[in-house]
C-alpha positions as CSV (number, residue, x, y, z in Angstrom):
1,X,109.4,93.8,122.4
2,X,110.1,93.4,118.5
3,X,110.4,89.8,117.2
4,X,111.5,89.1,114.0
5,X,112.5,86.7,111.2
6,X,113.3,88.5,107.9
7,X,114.7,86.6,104.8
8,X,116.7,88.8,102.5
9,X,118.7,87.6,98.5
10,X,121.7,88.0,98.2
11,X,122.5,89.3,95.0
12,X,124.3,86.8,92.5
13,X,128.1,86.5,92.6
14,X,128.3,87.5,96.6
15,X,128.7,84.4,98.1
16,X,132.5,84.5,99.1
17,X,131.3,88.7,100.0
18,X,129.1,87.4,102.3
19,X,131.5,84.9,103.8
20,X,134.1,87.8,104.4
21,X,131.0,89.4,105.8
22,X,129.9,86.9,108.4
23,X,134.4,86.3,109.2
24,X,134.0,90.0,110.1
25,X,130.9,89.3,112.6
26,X,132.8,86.8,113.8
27,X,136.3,88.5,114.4
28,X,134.7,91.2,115.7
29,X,132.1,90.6,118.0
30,X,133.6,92.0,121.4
31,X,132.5,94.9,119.2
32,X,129.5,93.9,117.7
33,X,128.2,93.0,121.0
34,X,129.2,96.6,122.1
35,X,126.7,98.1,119.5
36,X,123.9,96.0,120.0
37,X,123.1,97.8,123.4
38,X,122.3,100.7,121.5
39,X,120.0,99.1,119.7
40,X,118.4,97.5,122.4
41,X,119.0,94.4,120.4
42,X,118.3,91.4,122.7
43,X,119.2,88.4,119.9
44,X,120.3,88.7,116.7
45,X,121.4,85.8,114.7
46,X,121.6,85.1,111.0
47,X,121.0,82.4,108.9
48,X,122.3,81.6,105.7
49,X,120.7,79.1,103.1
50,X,121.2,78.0,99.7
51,X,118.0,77.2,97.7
52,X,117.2,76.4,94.2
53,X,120.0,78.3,93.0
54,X,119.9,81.3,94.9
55,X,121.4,82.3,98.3
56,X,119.4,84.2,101.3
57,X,120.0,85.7,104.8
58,X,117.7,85.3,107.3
59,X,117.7,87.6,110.3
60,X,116.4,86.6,113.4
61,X,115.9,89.4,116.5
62,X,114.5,90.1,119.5
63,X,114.5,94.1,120.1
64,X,113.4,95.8,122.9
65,X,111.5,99.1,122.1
66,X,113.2,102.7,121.8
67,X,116.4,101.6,120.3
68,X,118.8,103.0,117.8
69,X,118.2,101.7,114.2
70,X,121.7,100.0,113.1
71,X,121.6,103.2,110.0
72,X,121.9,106.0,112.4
73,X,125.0,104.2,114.0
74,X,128.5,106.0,113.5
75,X,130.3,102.8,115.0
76,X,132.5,101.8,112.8
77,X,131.2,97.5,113.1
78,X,127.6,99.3,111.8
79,X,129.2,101.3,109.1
80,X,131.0,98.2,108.0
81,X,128.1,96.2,108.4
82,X,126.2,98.5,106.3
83,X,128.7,98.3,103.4
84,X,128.6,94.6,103.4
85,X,125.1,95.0,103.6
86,X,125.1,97.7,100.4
87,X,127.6,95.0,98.3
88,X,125.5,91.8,99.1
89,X,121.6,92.3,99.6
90,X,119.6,92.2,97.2
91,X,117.6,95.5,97.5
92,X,115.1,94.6,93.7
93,X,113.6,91.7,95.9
94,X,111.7,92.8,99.0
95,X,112.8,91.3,102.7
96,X,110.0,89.2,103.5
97,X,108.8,89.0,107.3
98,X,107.9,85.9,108.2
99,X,104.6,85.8,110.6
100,X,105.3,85.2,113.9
101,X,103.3,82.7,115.1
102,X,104.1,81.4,118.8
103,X,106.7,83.1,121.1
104,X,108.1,81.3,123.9
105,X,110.1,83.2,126.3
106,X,110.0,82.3,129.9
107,X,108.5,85.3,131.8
108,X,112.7,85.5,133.9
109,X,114.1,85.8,130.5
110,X,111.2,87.9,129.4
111,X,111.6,90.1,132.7
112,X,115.6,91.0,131.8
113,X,115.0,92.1,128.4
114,X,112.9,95.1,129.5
């Protein structure tokens, strides 16, 4: 199992961008909820924070091993998702990981994501 907590910028001027982007989730998530199976993508949430002038995604996951990577997707939702991705992220500054430190899954839970 993959756990995960990556802050990405979002380049300057892309705010409203990224709220079209995260309506889009939104509206259609009977469909992004279809392609997360192939990713054997247990969780994913994002985060969104404003901070000393600058904006930044956060992406929170738990994948199971083996799955698709979201790039290799020809669903339509992914190759959406990748454009918004293209306009808003900031690709000059790095996604930082932040270290995982303590997981807390009870083992049931744990059990259903395998």
């Amino acid at each position: 199992m993959n756990i995960e907590l990556t802050r990405f910028k979002v380049k300057q001027g892309k705010s409203e961008k990224v709220d079209e982007w995260m309506q889009f989730l939104k509206d259609n998530m009977q469909d992004v909820l279809v392609t997360l199976d192939g990713e054997k993508m247990y969780v994913e949430t994002i985060f969104r924070e404003h901070l000393n002038g600058d904006e930044y995604l956060y992406w929170y996951s738990i994948q199971g091993e083996g799955g698709q990577e979201v790039e290799q997707s020809e669903h339509w939702i992914d190759e959406k998702h990748m454009a918004f991705w293209a306009e808003c992220i900031d690709e000059t500054f790095p996604g930082i990981d932040l270290k995982t430190e303590v997981v807390m899954i009870p083992e049931k839970v744990r059990n259903s994501m395998r």
